[in-house]
mmJSON file of the N, C-alpha and C atoms, coordinates in Angstrom:
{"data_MODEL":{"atom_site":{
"group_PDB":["ATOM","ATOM","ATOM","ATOM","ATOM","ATOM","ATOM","ATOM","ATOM","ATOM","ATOM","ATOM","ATOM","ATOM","ATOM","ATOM","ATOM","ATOM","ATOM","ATOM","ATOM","ATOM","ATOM","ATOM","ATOM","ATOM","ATOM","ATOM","ATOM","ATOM","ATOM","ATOM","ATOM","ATOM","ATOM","ATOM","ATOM","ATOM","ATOM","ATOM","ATOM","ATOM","ATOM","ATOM","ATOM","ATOM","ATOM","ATOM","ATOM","ATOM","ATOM","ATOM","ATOM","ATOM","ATOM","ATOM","ATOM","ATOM","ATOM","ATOM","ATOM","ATOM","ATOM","ATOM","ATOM","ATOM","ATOM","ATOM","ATOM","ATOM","ATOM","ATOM","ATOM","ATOM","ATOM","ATOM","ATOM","ATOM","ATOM","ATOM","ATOM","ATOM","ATOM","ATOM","ATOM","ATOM","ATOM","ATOM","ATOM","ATOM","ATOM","ATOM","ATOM","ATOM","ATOM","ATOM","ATOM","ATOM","ATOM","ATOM","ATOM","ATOM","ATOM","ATOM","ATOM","ATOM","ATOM","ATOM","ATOM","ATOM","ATOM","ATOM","ATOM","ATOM","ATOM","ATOM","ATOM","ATOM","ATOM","ATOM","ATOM","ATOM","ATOM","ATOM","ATOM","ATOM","ATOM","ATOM","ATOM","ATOM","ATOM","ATOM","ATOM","ATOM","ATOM","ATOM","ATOM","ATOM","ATOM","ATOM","ATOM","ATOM","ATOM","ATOM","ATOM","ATOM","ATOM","ATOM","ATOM","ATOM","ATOM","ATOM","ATOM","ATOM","ATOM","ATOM","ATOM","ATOM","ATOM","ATOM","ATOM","ATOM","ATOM","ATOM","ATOM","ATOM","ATOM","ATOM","ATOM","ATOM","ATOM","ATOM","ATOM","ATOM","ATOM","ATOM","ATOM","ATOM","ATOM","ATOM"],
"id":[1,2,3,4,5,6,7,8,9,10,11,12,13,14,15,16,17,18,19,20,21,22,23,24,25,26,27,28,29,30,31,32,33,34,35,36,37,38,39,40,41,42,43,44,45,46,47,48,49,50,51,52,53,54,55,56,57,58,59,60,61,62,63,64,65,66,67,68,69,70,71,72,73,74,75,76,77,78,79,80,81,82,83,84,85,86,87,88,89,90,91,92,93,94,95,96,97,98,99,100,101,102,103,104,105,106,107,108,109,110,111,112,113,114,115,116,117,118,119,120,121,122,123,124,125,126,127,128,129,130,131,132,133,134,135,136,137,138,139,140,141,142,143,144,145,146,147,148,149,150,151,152,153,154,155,156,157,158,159,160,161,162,163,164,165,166,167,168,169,170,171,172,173,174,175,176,177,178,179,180],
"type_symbol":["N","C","C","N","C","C","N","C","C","N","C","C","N","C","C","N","C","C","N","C","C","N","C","C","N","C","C","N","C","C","N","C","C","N","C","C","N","C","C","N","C","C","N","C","C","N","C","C","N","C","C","N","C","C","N","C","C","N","C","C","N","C","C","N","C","C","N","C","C","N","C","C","N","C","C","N","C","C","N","C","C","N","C","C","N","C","C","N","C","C","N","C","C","N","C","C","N","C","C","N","C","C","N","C","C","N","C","C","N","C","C","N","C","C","N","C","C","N","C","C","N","C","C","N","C","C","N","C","C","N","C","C","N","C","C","N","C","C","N","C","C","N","C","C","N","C","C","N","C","C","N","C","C","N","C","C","N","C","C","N","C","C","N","C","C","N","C","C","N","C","C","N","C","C","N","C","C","N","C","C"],
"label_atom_id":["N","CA","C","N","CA","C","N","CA","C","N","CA","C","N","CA","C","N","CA","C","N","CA","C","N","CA","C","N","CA","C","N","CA","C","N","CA","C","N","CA","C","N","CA","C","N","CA","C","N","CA","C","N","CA","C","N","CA","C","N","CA","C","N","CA","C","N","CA","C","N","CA","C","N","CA","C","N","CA","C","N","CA","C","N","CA","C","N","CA","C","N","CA","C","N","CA","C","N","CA","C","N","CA","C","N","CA","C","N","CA","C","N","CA","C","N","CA","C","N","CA","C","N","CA","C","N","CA","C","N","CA","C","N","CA","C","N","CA","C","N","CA","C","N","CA","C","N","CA","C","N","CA","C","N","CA","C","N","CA","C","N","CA","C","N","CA","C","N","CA","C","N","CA","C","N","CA","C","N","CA","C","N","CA","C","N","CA","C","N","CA","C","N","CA","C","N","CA","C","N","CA","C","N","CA","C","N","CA","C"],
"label_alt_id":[null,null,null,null,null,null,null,null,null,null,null,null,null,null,null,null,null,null,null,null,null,null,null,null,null,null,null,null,null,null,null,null,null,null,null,null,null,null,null,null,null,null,null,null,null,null,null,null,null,null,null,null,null,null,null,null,null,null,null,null,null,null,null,null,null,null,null,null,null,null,null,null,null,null,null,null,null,null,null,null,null,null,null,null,null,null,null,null,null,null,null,null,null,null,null,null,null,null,null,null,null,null,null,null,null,null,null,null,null,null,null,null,null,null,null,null,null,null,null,null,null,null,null,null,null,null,null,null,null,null,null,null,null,null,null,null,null,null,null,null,null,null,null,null,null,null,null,null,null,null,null,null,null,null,null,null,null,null,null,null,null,null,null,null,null,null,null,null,null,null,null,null,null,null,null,null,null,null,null,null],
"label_comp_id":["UNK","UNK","UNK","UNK","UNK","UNK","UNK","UNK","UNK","UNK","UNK","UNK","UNK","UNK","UNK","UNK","UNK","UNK","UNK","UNK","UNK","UNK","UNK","UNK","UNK","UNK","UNK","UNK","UNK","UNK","UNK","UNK","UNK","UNK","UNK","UNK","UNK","UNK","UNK","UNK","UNK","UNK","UNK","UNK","UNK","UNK","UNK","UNK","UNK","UNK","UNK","UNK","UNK","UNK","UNK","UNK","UNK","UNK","UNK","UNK","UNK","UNK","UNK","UNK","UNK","UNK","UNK","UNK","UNK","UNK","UNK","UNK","UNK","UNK","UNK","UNK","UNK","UNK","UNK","UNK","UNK","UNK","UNK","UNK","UNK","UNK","UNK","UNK","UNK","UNK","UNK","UNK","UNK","UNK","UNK","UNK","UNK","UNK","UNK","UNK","UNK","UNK","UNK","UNK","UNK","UNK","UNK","UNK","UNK","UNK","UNK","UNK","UNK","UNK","UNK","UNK","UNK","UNK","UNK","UNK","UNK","UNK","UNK","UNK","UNK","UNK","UNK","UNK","UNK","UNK","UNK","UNK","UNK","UNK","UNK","UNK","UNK","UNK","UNK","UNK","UNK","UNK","UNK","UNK","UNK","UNK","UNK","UNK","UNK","UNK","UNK","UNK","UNK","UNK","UNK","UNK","UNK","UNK","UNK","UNK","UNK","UNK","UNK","UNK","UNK","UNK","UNK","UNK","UNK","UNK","UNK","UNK","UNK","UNK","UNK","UNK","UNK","UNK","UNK","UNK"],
"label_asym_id":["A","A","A","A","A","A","A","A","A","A","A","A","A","A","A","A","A","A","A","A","A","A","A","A","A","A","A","A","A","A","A","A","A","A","A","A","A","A","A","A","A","A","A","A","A","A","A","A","A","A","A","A","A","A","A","A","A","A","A","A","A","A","A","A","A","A","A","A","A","A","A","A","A","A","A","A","A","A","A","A","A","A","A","A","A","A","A","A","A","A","A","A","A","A","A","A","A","A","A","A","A","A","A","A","A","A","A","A","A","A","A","A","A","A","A","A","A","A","A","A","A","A","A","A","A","A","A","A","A","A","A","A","A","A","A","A","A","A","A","A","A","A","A","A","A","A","A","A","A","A","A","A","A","A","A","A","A","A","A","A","A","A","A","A","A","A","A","A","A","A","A","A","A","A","A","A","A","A","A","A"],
"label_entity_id":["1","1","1","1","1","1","1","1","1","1","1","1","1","1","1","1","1","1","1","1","1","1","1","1","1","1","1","1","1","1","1","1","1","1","1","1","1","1","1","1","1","1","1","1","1","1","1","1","1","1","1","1","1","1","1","1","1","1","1","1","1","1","1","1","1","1","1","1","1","1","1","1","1","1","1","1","1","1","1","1","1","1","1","1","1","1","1","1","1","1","1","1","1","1","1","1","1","1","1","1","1","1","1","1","1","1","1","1","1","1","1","1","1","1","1","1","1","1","1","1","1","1","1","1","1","1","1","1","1","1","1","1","1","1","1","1","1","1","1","1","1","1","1","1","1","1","1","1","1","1","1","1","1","1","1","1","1","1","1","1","1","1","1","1","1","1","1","1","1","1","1","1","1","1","1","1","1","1","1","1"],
"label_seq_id":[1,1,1,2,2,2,3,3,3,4,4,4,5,5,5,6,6,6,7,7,7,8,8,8,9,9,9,10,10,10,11,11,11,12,12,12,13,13,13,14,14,14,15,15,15,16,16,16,17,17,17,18,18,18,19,19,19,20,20,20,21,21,21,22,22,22,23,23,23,24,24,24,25,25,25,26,26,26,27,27,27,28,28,28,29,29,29,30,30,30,31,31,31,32,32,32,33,33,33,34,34,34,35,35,35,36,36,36,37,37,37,38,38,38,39,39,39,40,40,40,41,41,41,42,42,42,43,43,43,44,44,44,45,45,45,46,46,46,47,47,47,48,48,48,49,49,49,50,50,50,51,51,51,52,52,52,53,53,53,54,54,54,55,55,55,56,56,56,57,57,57,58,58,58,59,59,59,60,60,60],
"pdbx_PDB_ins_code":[null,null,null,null,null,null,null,null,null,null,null,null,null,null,null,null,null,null,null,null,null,null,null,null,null,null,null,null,null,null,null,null,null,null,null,null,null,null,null,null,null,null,null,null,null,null,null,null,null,null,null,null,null,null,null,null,null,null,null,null,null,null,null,null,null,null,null,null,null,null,null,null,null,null,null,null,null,null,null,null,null,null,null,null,null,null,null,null,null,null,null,null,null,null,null,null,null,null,null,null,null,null,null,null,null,null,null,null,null,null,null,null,null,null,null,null,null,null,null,null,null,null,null,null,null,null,null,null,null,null,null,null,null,null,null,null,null,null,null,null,null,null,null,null,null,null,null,null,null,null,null,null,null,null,null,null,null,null,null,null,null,null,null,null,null,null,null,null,null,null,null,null,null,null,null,null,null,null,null,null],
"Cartn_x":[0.803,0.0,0.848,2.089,2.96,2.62,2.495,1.708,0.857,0.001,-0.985,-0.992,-0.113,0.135,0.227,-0.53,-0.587,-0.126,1.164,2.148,3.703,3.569,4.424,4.265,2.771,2.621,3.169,2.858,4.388,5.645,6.49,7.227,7.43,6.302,6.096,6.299,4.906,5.13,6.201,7.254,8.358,9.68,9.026,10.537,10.073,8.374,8.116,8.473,8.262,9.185,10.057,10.687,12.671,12.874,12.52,12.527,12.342,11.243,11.522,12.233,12.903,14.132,14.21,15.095,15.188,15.688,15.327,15.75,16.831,17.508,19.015,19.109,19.52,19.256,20.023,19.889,20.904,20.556,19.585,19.102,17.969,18.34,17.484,17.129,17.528,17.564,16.349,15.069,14.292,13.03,11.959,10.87,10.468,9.514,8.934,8.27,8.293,7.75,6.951,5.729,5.834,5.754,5.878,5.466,6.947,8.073,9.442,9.973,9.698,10.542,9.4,8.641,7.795,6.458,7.478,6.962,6.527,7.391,7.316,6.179,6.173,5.448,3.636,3.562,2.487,1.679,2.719,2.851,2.038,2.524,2.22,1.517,0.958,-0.505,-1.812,-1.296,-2.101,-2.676,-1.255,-1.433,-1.93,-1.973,-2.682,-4.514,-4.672,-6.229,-6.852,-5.473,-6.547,-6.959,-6.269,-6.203,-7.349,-7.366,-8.141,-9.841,-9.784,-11.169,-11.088,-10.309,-10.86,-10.9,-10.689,-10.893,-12.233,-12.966,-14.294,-15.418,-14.632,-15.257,-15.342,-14.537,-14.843,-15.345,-15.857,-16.436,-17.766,-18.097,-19.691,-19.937],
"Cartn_y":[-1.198,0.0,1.266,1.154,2.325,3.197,2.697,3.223,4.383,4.001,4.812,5.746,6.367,7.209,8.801,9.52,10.515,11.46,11.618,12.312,11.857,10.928,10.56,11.106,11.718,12.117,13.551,14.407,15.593,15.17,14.236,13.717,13.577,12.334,11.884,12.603,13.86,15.05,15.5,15.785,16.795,16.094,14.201,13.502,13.55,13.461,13.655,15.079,15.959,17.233,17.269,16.779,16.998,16.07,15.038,14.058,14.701,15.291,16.092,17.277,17.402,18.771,19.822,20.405,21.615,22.544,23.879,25.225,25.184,25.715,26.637,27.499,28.697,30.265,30.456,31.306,31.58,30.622,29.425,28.981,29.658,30.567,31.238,30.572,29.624,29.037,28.265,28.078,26.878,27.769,27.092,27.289,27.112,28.173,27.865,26.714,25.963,24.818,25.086,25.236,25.511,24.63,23.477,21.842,22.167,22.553,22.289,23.379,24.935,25.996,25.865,26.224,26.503,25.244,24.312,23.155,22.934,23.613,23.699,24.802,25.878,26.5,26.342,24.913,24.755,23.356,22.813,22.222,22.641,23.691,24.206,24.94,25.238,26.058,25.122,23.952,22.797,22.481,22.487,21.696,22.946,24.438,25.025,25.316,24.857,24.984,23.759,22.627,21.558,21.619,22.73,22.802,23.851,24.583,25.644,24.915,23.775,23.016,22.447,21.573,21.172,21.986,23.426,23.978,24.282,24.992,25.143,23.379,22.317,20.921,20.647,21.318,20.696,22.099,23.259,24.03,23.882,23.059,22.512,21.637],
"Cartn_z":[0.0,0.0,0.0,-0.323,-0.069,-1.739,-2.448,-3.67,-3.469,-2.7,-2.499,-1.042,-0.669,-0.094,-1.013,-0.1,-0.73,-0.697,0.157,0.338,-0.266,-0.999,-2.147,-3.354,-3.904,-5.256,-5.185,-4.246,-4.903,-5.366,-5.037,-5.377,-6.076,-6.641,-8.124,-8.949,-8.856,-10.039,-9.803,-9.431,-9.186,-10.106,-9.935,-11.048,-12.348,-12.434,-13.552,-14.523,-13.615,-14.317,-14.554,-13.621,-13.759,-15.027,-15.106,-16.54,-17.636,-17.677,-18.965,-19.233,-18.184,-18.534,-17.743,-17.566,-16.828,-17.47,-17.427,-17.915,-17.303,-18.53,-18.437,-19.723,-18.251,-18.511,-19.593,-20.701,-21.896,-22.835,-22.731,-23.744,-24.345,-25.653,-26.019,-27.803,-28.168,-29.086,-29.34,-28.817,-28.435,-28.716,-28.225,-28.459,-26.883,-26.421,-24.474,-24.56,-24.083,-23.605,-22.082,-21.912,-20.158,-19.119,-19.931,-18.809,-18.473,-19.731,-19.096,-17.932,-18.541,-17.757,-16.852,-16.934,-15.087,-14.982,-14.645,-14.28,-12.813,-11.85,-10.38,-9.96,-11.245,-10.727,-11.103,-11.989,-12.481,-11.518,-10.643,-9.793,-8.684,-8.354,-6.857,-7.305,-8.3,-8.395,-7.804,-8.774,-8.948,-7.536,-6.751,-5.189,-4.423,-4.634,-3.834,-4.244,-5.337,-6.067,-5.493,-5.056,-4.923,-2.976,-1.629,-0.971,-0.603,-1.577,-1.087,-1.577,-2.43,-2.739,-1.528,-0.856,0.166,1.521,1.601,2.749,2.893,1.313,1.142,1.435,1.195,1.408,2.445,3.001,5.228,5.939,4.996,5.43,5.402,5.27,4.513,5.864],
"occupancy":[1.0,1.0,1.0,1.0,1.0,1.0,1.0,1.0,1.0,1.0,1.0,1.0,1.0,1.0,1.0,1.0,1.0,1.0,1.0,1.0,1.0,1.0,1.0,1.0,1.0,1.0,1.0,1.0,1.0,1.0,1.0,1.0,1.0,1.0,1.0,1.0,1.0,1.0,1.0,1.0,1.0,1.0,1.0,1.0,1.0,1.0,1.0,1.0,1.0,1.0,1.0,1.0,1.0,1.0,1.0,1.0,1.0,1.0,1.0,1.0,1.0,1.0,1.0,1.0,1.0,1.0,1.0,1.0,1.0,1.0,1.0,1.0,1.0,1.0,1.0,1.0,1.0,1.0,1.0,1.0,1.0,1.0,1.0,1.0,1.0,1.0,1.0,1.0,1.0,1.0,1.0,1.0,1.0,1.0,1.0,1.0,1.0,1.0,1.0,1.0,1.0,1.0,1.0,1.0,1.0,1.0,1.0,1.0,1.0,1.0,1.0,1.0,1.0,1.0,1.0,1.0,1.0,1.0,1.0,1.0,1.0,1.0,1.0,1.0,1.0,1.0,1.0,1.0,1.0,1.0,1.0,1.0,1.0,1.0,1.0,1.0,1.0,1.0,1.0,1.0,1.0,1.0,1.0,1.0,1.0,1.0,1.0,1.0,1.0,1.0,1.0,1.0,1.0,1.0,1.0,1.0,1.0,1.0,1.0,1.0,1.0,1.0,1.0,1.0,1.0,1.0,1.0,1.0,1.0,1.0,1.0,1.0,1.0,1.0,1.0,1.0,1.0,1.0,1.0,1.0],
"B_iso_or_equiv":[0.0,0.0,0.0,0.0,0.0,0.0,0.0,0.0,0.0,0.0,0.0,0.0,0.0,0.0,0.0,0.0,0.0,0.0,0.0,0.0,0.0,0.0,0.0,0.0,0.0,0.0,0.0,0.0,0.0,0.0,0.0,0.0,0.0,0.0,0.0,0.0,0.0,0.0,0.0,0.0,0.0,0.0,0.0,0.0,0.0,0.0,0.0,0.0,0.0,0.0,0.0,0.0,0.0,0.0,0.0,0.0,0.0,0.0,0.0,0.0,0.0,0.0,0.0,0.0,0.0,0.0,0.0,0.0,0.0,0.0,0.0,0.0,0.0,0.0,0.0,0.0,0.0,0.0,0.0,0.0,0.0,0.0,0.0,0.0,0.0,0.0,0.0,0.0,0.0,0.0,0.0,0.0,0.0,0.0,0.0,0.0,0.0,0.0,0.0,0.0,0.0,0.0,0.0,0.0,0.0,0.0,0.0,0.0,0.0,0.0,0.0,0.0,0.0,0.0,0.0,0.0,0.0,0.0,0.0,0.0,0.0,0.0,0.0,0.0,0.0,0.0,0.0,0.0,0.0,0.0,0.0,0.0,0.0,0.0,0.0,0.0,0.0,0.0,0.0,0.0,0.0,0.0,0.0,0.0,0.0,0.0,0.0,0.0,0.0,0.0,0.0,0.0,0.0,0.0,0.0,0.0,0.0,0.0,0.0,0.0,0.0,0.0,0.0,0.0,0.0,0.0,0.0,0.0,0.0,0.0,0.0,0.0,0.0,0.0,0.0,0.0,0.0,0.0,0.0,0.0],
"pdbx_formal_charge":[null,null,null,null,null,null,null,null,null,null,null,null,null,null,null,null,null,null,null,null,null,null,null,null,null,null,null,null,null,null,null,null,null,null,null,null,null,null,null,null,null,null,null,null,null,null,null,null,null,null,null,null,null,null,null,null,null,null,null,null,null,null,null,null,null,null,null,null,null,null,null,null,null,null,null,null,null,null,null,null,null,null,null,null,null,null,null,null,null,null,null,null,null,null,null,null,null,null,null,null,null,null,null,null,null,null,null,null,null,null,null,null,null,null,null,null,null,null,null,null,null,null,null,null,null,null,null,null,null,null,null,null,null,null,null,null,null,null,null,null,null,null,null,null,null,null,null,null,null,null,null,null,null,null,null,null,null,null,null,null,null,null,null,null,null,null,null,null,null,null,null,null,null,null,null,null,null,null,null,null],
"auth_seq_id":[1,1,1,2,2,2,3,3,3,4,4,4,5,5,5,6,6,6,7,7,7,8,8,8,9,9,9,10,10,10,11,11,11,12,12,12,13,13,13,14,14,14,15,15,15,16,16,16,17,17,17,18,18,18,19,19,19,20,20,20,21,21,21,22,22,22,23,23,23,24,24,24,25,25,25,26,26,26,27,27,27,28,28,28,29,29,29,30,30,30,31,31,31,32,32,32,33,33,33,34,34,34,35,35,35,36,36,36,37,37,37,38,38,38,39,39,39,40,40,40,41,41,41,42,42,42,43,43,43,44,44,44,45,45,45,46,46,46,47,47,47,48,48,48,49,49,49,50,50,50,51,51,51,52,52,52,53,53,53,54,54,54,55,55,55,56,56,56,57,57,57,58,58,58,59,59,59,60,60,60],
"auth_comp_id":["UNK","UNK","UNK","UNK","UNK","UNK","UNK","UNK","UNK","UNK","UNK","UNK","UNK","UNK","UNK","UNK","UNK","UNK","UNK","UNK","UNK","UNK","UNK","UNK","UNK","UNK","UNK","UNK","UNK","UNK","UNK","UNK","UNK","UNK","UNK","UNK","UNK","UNK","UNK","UNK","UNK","UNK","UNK","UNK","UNK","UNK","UNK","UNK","UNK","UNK","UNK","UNK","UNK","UNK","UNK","UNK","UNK","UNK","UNK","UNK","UNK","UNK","UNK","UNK","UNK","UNK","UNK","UNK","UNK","UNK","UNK","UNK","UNK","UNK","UNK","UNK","UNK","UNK","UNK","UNK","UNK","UNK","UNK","UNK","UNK","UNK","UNK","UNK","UNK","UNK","UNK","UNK","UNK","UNK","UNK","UNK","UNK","UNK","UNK","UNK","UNK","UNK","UNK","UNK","UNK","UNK","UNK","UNK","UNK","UNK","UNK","UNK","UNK","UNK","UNK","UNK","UNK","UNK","UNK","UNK","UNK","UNK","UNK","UNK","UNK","UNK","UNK","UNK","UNK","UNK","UNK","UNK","UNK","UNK","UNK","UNK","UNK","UNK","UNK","UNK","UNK","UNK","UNK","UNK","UNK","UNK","UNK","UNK","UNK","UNK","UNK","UNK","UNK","UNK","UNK","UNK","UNK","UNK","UNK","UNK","UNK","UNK","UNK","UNK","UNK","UNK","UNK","UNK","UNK","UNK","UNK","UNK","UNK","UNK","UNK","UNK","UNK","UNK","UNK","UNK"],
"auth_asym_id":["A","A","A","A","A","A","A","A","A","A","A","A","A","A","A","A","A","A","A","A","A","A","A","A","A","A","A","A","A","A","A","A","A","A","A","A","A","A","A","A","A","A","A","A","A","A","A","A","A","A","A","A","A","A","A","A","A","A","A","A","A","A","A","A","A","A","A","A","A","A","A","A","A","A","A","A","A","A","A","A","A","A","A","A","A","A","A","A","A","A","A","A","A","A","A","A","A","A","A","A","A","A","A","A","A","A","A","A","A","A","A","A","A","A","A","A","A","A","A","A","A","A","A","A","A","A","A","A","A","A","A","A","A","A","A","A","A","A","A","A","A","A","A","A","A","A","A","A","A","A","A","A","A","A","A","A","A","A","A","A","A","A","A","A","A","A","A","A","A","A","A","A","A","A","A","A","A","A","A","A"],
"auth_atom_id":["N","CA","C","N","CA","C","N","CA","C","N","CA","C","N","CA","C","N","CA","C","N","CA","C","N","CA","C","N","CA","C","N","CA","C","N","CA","C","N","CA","C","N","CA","C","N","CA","C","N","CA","C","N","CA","C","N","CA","C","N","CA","C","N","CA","C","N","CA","C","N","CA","C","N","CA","C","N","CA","C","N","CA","C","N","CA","C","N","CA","C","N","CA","C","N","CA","C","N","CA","C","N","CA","C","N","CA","C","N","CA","C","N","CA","C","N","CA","C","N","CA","C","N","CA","C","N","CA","C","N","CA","C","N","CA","C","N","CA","C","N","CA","C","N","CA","C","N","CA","C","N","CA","C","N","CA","C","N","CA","C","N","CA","C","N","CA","C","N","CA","C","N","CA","C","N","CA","C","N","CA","C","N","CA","C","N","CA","C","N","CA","C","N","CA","C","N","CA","C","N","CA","C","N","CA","C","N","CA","C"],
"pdbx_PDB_model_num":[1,1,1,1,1,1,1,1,1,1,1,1,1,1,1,1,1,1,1,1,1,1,1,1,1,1,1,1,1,1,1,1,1,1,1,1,1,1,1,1,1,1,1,1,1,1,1,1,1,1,1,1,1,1,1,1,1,1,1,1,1,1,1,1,1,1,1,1,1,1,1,1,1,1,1,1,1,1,1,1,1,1,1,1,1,1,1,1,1,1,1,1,1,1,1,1,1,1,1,1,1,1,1,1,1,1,1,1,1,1,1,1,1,1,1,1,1,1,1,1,1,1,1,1,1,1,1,1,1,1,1,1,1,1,1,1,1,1,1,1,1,1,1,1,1,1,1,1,1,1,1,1,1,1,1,1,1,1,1,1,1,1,1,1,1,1,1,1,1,1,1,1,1,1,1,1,1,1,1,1]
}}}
């Protein structure tokens, strides 16, 4: 059951980003990708939209 712990999936998403690449600065040759350069920050949007749904869910 260690699978399904749910304080492992930040994690998860965080290797899944890093896998597909990391920005480095002065690469101006490319095309934006935004899963690649602001991956962390599409991350922690994610994980605060899904916090603030459940603050309104146990406000009920």
């Amino acid at each position: 059951m260690a699978g399904r712990n749910p304080l492992r999936w930040p994690g998860a998403w965080a290797d899944w980003f890093e896998m597909r690449g990391v920005y480095v600065p002065g690469e101006d040759n490319r095309v934006v990708d935004p899963w690649r350069d602001w991956g962390w920050l599409i991350l922690a949007w994610l994980a605060s939209l899904a916090v603030f749904i459940l603050l309104f869910a146990y406000a009920v």
